[in-house]
Backbone bond lengths (Angstrom), bond angles and torsions (degrees), N, CA, C in turn:
res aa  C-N    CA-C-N  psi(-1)  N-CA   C-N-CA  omega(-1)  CA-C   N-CA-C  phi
1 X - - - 1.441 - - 1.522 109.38 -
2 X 1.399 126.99 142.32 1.458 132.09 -169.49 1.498 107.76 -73.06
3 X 0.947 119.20 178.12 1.555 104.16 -170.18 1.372 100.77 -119.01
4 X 1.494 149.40 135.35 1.173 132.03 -165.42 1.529 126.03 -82.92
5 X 1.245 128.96 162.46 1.449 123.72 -165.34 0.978 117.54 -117.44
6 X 1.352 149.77 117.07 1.269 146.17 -166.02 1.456 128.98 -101.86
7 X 1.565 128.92 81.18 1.753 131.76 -146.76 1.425 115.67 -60.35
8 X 1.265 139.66 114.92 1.138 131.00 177.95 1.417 100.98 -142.86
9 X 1.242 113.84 155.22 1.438 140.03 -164.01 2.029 103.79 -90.25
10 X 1.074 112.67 135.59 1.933 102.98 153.87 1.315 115.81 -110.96
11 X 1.479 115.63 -175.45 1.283 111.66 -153.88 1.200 129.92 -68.43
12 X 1.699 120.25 6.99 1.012 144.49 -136.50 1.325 118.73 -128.62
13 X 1.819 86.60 -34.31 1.602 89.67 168.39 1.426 117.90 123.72
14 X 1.445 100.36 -17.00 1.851 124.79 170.71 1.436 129.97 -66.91
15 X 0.587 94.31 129.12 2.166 94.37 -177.89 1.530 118.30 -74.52
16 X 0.986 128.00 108.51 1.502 131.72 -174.92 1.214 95.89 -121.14
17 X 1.172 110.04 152.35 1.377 131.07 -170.02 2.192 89.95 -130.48
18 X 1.249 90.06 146.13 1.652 101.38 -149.09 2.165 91.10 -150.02
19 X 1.773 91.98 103.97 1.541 103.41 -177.99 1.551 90.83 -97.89
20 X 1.592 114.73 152.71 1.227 139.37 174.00 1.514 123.08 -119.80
21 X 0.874 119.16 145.96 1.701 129.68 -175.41 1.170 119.98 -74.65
22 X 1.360 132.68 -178.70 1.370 112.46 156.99 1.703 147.79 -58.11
23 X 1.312 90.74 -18.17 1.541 135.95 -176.60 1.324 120.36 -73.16
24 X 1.368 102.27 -40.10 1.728 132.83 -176.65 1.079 113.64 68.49
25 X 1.635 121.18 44.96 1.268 151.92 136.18 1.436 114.25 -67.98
26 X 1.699 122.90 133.97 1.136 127.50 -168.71 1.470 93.31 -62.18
27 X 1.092 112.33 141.48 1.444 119.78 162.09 1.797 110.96 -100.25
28 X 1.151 121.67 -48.33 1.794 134.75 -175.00 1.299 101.55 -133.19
29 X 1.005 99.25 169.79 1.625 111.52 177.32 1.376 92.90 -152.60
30 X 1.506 126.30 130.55 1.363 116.30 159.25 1.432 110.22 -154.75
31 X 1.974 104.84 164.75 1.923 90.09 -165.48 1.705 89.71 -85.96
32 X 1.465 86.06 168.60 1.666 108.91 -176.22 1.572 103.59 -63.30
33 X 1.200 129.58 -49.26 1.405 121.64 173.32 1.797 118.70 -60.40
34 X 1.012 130.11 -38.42 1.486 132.36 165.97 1.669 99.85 -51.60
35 X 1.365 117.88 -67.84 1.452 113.31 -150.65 2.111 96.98 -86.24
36 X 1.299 112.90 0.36 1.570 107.03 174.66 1.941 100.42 -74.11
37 X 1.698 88.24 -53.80 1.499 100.72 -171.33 1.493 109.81 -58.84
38 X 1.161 124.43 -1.15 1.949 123.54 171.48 1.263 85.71 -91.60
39 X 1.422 115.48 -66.67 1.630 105.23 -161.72 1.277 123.59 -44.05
40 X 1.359 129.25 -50.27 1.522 134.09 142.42 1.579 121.93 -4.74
41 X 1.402 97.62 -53.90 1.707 110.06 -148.78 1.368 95.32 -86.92
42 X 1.011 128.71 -30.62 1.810 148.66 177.07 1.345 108.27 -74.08
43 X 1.302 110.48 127.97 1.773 122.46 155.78 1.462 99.29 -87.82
44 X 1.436 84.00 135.94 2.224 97.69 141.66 1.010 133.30 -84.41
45 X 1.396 111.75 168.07 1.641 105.54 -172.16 1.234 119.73 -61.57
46 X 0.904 114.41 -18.79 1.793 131.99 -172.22 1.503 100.22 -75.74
47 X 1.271 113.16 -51.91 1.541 115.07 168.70 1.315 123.83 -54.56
48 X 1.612 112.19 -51.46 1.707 110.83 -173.79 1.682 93.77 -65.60
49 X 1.425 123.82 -36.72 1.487 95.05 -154.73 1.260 102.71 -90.46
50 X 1.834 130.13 5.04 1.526 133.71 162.53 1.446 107.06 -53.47
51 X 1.485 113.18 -46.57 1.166 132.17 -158.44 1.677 106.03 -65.09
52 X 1.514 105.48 -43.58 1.024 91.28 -139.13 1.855 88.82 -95.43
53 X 1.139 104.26 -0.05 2.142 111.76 -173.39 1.765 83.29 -89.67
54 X 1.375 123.15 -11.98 1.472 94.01 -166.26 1.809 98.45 -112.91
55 X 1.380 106.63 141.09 1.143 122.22 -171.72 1.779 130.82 -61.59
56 X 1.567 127.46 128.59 1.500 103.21 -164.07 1.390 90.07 -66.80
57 X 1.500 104.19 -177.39 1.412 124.20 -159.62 1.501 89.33 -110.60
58 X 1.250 131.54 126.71 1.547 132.99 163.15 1.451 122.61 -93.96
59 X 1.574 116.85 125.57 1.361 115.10 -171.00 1.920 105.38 -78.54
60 X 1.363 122.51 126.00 1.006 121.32 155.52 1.785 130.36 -21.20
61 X 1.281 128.32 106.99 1.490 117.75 -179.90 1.393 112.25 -47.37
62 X 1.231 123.74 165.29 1.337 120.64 177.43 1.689 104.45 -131.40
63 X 1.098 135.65 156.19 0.852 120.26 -177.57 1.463 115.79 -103.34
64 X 1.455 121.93 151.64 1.360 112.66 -176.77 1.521 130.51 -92.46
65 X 1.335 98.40 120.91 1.715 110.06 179.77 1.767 104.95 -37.43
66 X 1.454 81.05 131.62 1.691 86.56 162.67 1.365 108.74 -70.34
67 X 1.336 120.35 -172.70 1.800 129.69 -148.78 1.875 75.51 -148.39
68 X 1.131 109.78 123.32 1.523 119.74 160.78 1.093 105.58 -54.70
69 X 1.722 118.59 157.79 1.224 138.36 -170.01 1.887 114.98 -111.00
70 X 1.408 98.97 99.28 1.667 97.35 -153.09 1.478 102.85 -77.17
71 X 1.353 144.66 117.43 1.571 127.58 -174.74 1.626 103.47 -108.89
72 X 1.503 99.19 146.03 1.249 111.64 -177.04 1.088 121.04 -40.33
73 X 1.702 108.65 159.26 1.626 98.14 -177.63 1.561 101.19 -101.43
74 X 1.195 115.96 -175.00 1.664 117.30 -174.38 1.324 93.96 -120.68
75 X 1.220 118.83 124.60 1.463 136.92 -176.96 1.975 105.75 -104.99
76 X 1.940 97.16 107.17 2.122 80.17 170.62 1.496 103.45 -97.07
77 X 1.308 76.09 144.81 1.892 110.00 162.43 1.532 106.63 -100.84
78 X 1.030 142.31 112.06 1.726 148.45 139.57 1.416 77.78 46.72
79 X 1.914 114.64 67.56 1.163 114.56 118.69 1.587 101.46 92.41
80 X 1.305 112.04 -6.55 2.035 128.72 158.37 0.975 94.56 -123.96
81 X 1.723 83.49 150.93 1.726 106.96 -166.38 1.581 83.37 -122.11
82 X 1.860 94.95 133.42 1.668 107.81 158.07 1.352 109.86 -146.09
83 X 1.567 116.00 149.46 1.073 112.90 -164.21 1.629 126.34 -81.75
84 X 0.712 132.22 -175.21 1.434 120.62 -164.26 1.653 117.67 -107.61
């Protein structure tokens, strides 16, 4: 179970979010932008196990272009041609 968060402001004007113990002794203190940007960065369980019932997506093979066929050039010498 998540642990609950309790919103309070500092003197400054910042949003901290402030977890408590059983006791209702601060346990953490942290600012609202640090602990938003985890929450973000984190899946739920609900997410990993969406993830994981839903199938990867497979890209179609493609087939590979042939490569043109470059033919020698013919080089003259005094009027005979040999190739190079």
């Amino acid at each position: 179970m998540p642990t609950k968060r309790t919103v309070m402001r500092s003197s400054k004007g910042k949003k901290l979010y402030a977890v408590r113990d059983a006791k209702g002794r601060f346990k953490d203190i942290q600012s609202y932008k640090k602990s938003h940007a985890m929450d973000i960065k984190r899946k739920s369980k609900d997410e990993l196990a969406k993830a994981a019932k839903a199938k990867p997506k497979v890209k179609p093979k493609t087939k590979a272009k042939a490569k043109p066929v470059v033919k020698a050039k013919a080089k003259v010498v005094k009027g005979k041609k040999t190739k190079k």
